[in-house]
PDB file of N, CA, C and O in Angstrom:
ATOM      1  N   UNK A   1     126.966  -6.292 -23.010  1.00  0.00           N
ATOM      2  CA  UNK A   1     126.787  -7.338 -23.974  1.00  0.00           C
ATOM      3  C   UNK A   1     125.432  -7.164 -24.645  1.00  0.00           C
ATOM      4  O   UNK A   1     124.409  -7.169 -23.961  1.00  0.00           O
ATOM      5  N   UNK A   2     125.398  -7.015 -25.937  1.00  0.00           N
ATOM      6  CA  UNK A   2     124.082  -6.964 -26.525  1.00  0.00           C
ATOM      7  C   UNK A   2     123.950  -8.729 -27.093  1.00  0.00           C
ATOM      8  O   UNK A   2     124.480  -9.177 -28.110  1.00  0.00           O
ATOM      9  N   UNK A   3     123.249  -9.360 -26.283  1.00  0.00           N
ATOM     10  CA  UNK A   3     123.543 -10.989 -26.513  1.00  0.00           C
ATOM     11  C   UNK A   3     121.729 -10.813 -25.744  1.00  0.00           C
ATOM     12  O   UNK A   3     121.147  -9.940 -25.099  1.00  0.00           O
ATOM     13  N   UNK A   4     121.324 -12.389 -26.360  1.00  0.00           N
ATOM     14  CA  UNK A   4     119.985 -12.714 -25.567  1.00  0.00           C
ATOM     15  C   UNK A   4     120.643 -13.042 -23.825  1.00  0.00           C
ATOM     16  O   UNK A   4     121.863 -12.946 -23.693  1.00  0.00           O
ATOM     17  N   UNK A   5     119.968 -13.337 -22.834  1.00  0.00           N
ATOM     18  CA  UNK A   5     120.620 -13.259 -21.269  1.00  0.00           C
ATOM     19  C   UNK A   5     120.758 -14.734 -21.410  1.00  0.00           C
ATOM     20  O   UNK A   5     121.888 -14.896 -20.950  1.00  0.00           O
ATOM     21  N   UNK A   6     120.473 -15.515 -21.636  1.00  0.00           N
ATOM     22  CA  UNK A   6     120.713 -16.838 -21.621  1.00  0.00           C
ATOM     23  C   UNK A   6     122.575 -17.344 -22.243  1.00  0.00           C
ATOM     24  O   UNK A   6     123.532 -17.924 -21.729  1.00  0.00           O
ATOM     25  N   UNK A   7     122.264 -16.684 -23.639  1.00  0.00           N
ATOM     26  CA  UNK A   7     124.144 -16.437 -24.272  1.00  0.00           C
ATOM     27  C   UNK A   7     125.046 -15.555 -23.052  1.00  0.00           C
ATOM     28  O   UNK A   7     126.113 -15.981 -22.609  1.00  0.00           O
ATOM     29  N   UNK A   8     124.462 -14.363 -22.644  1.00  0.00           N
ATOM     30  CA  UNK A   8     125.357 -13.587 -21.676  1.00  0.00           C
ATOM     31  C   UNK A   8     125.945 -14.560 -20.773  1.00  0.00           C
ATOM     32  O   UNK A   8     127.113 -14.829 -20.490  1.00  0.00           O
ATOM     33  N   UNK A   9     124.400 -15.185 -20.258  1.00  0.00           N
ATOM     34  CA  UNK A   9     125.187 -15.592 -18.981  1.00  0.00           C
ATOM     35  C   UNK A   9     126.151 -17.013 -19.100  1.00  0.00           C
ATOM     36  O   UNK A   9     127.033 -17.181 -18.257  1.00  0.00           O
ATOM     37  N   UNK A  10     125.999 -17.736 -19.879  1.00  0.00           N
ATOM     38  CA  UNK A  10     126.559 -18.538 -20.097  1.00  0.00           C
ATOM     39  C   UNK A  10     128.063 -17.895 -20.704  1.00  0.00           C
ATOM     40  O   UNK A  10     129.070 -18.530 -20.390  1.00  0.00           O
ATOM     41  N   UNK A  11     128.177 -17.096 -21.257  1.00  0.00           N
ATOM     42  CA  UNK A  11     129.348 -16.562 -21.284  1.00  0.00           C
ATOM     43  C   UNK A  11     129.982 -15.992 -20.093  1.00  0.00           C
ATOM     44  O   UNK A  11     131.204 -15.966 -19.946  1.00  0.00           O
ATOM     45  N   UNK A  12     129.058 -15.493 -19.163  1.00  0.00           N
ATOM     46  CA  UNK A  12     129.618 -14.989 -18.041  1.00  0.00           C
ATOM     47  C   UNK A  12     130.224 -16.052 -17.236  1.00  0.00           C
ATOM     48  O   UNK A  12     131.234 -15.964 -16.536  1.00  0.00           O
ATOM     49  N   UNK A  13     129.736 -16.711 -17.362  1.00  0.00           N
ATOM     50  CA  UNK A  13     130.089 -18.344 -16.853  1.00  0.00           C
ATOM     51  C   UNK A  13     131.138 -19.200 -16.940  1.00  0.00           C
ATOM     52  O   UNK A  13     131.737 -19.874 -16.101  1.00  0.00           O
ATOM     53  N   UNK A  14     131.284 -18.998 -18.489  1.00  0.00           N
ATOM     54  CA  UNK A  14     132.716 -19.639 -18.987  1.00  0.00           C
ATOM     55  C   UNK A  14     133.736 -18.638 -18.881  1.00  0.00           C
ATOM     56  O   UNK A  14     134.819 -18.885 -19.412  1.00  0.00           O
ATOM     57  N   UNK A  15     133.537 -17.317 -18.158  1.00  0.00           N
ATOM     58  CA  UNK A  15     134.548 -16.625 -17.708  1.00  0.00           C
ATOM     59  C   UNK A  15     134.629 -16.758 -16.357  1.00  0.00           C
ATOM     60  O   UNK A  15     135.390 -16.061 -15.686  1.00  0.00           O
ATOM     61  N   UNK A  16     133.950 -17.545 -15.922  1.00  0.00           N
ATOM     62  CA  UNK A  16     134.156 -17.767 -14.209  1.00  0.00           C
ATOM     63  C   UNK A  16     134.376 -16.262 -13.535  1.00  0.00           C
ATOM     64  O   UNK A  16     135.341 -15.785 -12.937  1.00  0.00           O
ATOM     65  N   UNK A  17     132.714 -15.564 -13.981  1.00  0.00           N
ATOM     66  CA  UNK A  17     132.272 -14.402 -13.046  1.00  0.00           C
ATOM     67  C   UNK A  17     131.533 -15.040 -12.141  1.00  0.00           C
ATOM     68  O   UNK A  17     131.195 -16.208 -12.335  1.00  0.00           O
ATOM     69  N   UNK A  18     131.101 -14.206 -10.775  1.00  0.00           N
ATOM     70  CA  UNK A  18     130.082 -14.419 -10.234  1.00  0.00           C
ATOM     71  C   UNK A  18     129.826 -13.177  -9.472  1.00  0.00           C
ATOM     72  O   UNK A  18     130.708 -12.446  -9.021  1.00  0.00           O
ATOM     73  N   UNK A  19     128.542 -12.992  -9.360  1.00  0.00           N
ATOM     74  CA  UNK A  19     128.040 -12.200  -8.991  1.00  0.00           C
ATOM     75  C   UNK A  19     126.894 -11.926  -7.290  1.00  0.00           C
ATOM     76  O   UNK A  19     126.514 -12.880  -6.610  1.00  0.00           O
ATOM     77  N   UNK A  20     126.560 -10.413  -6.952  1.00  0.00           N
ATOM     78  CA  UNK A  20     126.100 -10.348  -5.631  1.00  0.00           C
ATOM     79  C   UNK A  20     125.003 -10.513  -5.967  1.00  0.00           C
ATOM     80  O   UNK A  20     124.381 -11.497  -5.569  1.00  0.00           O
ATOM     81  N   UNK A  21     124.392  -9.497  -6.888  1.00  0.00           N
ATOM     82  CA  UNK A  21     122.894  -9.575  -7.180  1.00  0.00           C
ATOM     83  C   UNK A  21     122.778  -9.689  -8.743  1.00  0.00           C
ATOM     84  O   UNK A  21     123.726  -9.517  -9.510  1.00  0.00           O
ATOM     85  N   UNK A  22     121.512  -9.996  -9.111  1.00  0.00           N
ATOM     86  CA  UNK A  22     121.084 -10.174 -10.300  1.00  0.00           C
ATOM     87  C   UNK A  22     119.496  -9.827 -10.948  1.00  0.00           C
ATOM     88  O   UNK A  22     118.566 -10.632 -10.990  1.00  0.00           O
ATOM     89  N   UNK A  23     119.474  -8.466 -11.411  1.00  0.00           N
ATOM     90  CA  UNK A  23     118.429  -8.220 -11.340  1.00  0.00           C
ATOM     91  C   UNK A  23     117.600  -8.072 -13.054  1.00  0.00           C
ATOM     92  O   UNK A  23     117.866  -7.314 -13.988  1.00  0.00           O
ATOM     93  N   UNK A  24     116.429  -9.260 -12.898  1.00  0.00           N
ATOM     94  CA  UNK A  24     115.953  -9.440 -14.185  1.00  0.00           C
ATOM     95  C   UNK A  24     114.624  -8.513 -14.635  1.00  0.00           C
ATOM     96  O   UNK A  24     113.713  -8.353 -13.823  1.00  0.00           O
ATOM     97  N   UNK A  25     114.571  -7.967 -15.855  1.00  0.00           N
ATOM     98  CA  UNK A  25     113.538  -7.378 -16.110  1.00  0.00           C
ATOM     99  C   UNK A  25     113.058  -7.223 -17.427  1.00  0.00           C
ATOM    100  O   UNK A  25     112.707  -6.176 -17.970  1.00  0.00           O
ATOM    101  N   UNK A  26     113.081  -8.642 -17.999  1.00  0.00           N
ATOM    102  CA  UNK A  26     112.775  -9.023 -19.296  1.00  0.00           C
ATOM    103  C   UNK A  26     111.198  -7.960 -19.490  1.00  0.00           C
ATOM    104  O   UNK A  26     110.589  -7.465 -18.541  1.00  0.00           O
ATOM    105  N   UNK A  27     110.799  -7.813 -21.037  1.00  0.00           N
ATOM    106  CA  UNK A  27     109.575  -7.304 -21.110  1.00  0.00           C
ATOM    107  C   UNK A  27     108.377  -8.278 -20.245  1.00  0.00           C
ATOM    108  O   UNK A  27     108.411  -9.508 -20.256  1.00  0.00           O
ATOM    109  N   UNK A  28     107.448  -7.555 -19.589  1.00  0.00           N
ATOM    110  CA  UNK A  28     106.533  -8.408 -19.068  1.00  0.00           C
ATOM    111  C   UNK A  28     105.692  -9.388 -19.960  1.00  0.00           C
ATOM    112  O   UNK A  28     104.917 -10.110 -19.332  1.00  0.00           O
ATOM    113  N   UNK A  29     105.729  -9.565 -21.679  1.00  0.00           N
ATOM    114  CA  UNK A  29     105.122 -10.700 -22.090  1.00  0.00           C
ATOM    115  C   UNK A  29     105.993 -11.504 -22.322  1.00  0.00           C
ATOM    116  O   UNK A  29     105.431 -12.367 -22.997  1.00  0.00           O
ATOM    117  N   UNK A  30     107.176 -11.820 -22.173  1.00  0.00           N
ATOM    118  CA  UNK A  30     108.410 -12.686 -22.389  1.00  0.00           C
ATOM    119  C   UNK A  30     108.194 -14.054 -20.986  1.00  0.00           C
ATOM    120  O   UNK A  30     109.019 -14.782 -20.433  1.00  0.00           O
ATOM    121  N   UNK A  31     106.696 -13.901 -20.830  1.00  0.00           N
ATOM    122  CA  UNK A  31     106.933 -14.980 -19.571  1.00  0.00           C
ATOM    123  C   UNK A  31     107.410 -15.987 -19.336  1.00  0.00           C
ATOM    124  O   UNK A  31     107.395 -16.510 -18.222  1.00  0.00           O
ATOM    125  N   UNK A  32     108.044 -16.557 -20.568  1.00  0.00           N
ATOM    126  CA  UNK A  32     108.532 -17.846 -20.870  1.00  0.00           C
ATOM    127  C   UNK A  32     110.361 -17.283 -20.055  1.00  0.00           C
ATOM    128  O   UNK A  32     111.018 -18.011 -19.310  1.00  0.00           O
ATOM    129  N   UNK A  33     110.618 -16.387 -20.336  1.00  0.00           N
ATOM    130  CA  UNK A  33     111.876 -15.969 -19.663  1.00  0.00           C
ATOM    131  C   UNK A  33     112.763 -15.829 -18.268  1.00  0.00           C
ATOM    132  O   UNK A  33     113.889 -16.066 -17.832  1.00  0.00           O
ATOM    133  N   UNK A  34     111.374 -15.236 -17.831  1.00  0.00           N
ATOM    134  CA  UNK A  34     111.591 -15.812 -16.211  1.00  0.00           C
ATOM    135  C   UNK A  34     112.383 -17.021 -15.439  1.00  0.00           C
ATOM    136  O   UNK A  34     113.338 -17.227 -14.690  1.00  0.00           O
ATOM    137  N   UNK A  35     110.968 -17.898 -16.380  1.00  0.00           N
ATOM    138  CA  UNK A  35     111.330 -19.617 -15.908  1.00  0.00           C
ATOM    139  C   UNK A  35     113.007 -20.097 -16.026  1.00  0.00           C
ATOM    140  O   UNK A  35     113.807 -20.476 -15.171  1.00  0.00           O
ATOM    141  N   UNK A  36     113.135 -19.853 -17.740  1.00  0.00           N
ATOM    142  CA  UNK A  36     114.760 -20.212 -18.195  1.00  0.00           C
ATOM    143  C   UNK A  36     115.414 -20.050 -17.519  1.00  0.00           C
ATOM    144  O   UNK A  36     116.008 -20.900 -16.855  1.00  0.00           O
ATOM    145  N   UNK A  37     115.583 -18.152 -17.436  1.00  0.00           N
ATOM    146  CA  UNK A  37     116.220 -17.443 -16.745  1.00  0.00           C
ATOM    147  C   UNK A  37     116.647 -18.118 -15.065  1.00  0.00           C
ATOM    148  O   UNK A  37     117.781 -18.380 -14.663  1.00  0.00           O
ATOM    149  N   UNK A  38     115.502 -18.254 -14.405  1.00  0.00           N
ATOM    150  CA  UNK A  38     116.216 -18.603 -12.941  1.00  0.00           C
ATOM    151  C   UNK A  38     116.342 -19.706 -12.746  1.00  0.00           C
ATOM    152  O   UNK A  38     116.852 -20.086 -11.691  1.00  0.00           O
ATOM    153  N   UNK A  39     115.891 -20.633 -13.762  1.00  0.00           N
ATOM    154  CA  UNK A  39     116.220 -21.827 -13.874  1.00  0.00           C
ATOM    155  C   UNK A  39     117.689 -22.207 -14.083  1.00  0.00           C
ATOM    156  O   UNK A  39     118.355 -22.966 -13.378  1.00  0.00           O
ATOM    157  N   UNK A  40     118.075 -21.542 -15.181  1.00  0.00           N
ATOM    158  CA  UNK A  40     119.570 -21.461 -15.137  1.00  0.00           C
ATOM    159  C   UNK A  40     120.499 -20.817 -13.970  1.00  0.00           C
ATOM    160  O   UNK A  40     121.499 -21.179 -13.351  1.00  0.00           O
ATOM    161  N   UNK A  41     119.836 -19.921 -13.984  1.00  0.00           N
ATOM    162  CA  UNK A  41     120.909 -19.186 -12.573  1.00  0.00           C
ATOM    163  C   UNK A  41     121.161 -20.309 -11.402  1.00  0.00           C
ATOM    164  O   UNK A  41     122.133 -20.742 -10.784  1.00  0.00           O
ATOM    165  N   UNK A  42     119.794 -20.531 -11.439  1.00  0.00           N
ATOM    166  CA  UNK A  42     119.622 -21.894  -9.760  1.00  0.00           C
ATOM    167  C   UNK A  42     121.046 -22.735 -10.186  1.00  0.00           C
ATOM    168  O   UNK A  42     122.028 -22.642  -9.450  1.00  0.00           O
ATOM    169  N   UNK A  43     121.090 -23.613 -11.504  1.00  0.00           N
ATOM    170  CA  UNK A  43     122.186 -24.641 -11.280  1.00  0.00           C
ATOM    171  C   UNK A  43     123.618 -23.859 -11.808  1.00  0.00           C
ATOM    172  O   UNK A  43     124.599 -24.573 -12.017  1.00  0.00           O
ATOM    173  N   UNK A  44     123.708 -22.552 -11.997  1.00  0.00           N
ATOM    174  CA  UNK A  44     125.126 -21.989 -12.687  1.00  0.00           C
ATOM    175  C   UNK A  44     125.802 -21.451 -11.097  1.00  0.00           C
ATOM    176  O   UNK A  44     125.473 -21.189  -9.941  1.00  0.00           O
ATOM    177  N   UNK A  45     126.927 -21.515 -11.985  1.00  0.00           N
ATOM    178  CA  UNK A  45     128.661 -20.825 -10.518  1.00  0.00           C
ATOM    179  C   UNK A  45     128.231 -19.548 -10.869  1.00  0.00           C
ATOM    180  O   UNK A  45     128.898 -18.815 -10.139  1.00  0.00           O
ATOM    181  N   UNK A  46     127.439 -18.784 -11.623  1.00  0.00           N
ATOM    182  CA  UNK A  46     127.453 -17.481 -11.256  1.00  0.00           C
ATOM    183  C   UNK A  46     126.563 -17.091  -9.998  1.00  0.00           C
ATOM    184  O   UNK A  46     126.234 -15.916  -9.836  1.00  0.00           O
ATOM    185  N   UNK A  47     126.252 -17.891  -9.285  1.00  0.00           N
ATOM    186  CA  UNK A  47     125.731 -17.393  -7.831  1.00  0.00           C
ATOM    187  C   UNK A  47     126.884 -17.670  -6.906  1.00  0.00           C
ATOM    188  O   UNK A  47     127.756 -18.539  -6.891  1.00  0.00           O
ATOM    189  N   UNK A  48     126.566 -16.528  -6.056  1.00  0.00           N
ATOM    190  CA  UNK A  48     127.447 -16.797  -4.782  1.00  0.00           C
ATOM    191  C   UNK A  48     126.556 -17.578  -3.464  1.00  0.00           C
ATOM    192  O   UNK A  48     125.388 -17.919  -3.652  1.00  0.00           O
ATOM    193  N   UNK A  49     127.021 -17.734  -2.567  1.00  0.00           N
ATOM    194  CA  UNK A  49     125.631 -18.772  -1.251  1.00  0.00           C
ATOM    195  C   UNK A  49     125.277 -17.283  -0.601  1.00  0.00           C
ATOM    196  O   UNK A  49     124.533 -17.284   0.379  1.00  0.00           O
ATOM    197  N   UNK A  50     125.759 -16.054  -1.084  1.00  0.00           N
ATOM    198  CA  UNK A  50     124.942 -14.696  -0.324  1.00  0.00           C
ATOM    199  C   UNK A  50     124.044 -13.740  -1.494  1.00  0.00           C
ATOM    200  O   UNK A  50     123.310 -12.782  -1.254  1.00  0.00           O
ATOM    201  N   UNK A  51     124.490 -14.563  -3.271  1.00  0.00           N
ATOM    202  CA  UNK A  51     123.807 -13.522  -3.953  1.00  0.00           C
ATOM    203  C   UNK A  51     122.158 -13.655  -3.514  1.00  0.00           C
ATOM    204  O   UNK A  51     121.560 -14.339  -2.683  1.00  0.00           O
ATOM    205  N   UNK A  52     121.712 -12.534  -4.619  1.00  0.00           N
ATOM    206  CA  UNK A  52     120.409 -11.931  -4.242  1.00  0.00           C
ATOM    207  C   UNK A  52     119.672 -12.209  -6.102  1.00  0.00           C
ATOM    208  O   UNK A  52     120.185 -11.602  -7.042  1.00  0.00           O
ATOM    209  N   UNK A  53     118.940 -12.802  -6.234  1.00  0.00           N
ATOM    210  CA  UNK A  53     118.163 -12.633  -7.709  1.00  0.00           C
ATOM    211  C   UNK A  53     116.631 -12.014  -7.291  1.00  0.00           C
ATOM    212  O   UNK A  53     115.890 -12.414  -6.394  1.00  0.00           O
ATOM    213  N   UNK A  54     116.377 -10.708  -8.417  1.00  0.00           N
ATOM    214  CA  UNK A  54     115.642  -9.656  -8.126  1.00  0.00           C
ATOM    215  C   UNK A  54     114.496  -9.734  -9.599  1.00  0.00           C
ATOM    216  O   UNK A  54     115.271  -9.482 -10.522  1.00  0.00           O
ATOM    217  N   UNK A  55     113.420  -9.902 -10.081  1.00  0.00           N
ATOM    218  CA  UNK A  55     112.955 -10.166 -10.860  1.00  0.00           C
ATOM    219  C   UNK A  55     111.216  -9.150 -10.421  1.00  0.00           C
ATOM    220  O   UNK A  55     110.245  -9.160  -9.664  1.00  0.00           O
ATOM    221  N   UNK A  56     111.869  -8.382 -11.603  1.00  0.00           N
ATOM    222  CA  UNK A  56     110.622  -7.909 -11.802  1.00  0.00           C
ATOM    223  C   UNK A  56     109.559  -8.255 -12.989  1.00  0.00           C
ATOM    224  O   UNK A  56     109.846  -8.641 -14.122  1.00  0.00           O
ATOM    225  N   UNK A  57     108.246  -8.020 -12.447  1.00  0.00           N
ATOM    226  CA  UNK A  57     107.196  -8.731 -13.144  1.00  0.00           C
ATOM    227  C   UNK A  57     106.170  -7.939 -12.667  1.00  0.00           C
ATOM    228  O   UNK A  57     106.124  -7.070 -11.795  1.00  0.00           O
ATOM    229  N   UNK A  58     104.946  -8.664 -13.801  1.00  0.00           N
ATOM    230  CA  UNK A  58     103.576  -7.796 -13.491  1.00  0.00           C
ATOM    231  C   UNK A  58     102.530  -8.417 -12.211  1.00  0.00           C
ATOM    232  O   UNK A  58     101.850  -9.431 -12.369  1.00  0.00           O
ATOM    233  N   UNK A  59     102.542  -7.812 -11.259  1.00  0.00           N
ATOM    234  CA  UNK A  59     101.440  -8.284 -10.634  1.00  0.00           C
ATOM    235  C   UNK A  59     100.550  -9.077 -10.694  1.00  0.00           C
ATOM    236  O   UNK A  59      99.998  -9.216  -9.602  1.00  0.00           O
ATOM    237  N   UNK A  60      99.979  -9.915 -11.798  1.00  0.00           N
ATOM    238  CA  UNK A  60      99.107 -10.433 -11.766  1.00  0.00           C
ATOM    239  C   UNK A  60     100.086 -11.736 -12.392  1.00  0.00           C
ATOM    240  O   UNK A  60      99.508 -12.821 -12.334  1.00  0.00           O
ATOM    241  N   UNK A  61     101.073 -11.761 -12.807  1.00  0.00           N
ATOM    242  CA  UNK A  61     101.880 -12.678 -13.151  1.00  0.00           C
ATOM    243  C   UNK A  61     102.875 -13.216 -11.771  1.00  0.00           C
ATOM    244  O   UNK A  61     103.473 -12.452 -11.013  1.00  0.00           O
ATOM    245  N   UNK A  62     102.863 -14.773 -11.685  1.00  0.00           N
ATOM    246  CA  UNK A  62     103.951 -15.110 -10.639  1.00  0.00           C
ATOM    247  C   UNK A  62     104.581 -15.703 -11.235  1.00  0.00           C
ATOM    248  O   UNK A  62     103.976 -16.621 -11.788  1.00  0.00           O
ATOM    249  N   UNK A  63     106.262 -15.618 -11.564  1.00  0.00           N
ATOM    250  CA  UNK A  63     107.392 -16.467 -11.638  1.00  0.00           C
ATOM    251  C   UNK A  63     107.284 -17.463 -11.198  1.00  0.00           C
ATOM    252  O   UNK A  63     107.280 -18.282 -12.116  1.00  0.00           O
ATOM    253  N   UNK A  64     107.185 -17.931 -10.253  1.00  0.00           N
ATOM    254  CA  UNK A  64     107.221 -19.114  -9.436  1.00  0.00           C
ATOM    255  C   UNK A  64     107.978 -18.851  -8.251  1.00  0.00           C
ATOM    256  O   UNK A  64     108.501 -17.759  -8.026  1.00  0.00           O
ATOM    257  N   UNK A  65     108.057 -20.093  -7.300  1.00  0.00           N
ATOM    258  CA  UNK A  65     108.172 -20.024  -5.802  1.00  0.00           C
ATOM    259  C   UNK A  65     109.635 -20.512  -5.762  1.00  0.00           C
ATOM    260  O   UNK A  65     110.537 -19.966  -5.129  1.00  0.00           O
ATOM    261  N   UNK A  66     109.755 -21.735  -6.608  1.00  0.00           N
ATOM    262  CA  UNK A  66     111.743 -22.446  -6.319  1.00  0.00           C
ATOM    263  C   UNK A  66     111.731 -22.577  -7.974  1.00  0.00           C
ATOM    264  O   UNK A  66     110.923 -22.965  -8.818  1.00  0.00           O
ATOM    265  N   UNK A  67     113.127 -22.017  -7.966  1.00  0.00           N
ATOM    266  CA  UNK A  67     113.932 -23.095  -9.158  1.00  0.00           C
ATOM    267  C   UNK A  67     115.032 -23.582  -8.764  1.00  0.00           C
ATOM    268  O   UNK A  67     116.058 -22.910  -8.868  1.00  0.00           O
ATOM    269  N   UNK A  68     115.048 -24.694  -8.296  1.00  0.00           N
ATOM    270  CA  UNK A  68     116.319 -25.317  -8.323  1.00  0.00           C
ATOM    271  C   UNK A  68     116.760 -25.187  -6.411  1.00  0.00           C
ATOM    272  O   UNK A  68     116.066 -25.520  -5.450  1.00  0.00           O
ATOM    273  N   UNK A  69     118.058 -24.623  -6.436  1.00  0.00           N
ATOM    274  CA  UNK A  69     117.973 -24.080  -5.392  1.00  0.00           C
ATOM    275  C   UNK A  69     117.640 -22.350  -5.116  1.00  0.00           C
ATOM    276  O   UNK A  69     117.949 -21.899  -4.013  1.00  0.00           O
ATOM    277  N   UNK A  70     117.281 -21.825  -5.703  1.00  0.00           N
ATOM    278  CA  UNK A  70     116.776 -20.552  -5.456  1.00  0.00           C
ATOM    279  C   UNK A  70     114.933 -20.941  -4.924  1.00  0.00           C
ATOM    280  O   UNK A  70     114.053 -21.743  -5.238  1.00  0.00           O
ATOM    281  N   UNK A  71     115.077 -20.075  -4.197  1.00  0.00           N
ATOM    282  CA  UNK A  71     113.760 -19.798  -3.417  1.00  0.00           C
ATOM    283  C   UNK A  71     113.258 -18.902  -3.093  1.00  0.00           C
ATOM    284  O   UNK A  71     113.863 -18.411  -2.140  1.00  0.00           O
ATOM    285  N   UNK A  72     111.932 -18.044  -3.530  1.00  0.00           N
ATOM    286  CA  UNK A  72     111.626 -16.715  -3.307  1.00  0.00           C
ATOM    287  C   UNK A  72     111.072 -16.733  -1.853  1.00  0.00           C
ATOM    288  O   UNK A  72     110.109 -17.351  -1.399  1.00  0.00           O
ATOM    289  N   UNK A  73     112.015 -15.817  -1.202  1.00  0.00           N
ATOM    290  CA  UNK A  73     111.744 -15.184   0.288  1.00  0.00           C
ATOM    291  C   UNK A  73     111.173 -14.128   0.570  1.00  0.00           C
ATOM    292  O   UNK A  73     111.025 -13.861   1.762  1.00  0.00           O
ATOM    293  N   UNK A  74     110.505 -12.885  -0.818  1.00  0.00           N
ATOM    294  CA  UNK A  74     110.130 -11.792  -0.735  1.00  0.00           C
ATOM    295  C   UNK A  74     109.484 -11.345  -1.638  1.00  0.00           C
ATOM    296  O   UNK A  74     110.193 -11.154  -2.626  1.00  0.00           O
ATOM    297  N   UNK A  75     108.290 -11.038  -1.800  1.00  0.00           N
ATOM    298  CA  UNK A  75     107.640 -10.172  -2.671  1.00  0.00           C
ATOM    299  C   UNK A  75     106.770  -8.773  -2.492  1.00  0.00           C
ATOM    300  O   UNK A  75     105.689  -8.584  -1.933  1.00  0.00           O
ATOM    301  N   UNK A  76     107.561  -7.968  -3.105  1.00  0.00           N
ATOM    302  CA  UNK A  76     106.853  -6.474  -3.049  1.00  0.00           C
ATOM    303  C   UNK A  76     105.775  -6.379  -4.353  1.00  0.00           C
ATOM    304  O   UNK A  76     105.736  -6.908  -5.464  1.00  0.00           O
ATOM    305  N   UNK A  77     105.048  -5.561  -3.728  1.00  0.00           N
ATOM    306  CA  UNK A  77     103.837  -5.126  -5.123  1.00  0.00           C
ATOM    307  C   UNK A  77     103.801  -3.845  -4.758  1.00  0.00           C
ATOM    308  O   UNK A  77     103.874  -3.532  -3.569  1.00  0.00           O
ATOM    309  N   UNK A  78     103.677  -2.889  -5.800  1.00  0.00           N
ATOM    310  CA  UNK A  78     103.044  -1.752  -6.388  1.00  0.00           C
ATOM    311  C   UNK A  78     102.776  -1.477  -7.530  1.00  0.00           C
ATOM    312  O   UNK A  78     103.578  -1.448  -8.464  1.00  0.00           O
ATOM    313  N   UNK A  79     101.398  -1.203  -7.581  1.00  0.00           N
ATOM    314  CA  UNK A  79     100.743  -0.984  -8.746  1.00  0.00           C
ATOM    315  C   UNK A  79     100.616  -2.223  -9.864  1.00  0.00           C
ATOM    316  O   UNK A  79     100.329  -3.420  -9.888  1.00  0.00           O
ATOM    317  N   UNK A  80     100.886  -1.500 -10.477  1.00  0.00           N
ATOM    318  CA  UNK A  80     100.563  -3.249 -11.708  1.00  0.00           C
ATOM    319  C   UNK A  80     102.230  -3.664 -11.357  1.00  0.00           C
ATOM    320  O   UNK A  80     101.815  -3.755 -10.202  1.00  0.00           O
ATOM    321  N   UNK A  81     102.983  -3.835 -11.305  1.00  0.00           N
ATOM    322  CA  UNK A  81     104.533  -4.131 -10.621  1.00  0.00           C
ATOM    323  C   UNK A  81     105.061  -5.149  -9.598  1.00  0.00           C
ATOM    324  O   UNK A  81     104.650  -4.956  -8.454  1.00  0.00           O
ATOM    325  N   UNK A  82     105.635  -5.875  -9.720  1.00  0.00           N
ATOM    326  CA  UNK A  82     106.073  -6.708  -8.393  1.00  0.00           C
ATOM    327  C   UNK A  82     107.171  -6.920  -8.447  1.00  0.00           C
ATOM    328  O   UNK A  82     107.641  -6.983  -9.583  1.00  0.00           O
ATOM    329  N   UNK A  83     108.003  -7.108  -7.397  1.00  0.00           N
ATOM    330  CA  UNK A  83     109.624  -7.750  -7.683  1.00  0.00           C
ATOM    331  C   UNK A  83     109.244  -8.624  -6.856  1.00  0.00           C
ATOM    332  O   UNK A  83     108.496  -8.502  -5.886  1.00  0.00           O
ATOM    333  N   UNK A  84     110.114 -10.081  -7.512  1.00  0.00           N
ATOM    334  CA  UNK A  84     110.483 -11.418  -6.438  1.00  0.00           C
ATOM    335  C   UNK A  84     111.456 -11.400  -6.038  1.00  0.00           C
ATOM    336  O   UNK A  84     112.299 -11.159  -6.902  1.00  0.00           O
ATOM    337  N   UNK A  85     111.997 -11.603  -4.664  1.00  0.00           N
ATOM    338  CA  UNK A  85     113.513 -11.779  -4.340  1.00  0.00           C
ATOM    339  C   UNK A  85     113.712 -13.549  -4.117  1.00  0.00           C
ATOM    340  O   UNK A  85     112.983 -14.350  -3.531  1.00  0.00           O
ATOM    341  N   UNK A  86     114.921 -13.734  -4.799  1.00  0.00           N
ATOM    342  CA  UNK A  86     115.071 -15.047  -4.460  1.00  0.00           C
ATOM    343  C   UNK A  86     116.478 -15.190  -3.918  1.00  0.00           C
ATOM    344  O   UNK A  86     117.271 -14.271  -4.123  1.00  0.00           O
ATOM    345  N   UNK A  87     116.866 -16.302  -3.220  1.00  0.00           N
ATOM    346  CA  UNK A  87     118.568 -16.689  -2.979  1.00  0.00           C
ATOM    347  C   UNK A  87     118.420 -17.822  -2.714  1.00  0.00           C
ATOM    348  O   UNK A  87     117.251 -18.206  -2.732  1.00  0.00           O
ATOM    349  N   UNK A  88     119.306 -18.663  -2.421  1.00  0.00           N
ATOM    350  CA  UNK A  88     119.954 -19.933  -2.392  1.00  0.00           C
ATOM    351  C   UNK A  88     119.398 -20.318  -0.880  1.00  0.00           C
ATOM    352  O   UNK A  88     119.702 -21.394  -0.366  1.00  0.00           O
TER     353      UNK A  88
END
């Protein structure tokens, strides 16, 4: 889908997909994207109670800790780089 992720997923949605993992990697100045992004995921049926949301970002930048019901349980760093893991 060449759509902004917000249209995707909401389309993915009204097709009643759901998914294991979900891994975001908007450009690192799009920080406003993050937030939306797992903000929406937290209250959408496209999570399963075992998916995995994977969000990469710059090191010196944090997503945040909860949206909703997602909750980050993991963070790796290397280099200027970090991924958050979050799930339900």
């Amino acid at each position: 889908m060449q759509l902004d992720v917000l249209t995707a997923l909401r389309r993915l949605e009204a097709e009643s997909a759901a998914g294991d993992f979900f891994f975001l990697d908007p450009p690192y100045r799009m920080q406003k994207s993050y937030s939306e992004t797992l903000e929406f995921l937290a209250q959408s049926r496209l999570l399963r109670p075992t998916s995995i949301v994977i969000a990469e970002h710059e090191q010196r930048f944090d997503p945040g800790e909860v949206f909703g019901s997602l909750h980050r349980y993991r963070k790796l760093e290397q280099g200027d780089a970090a991924l958050s893991f979050y799930r339900t």
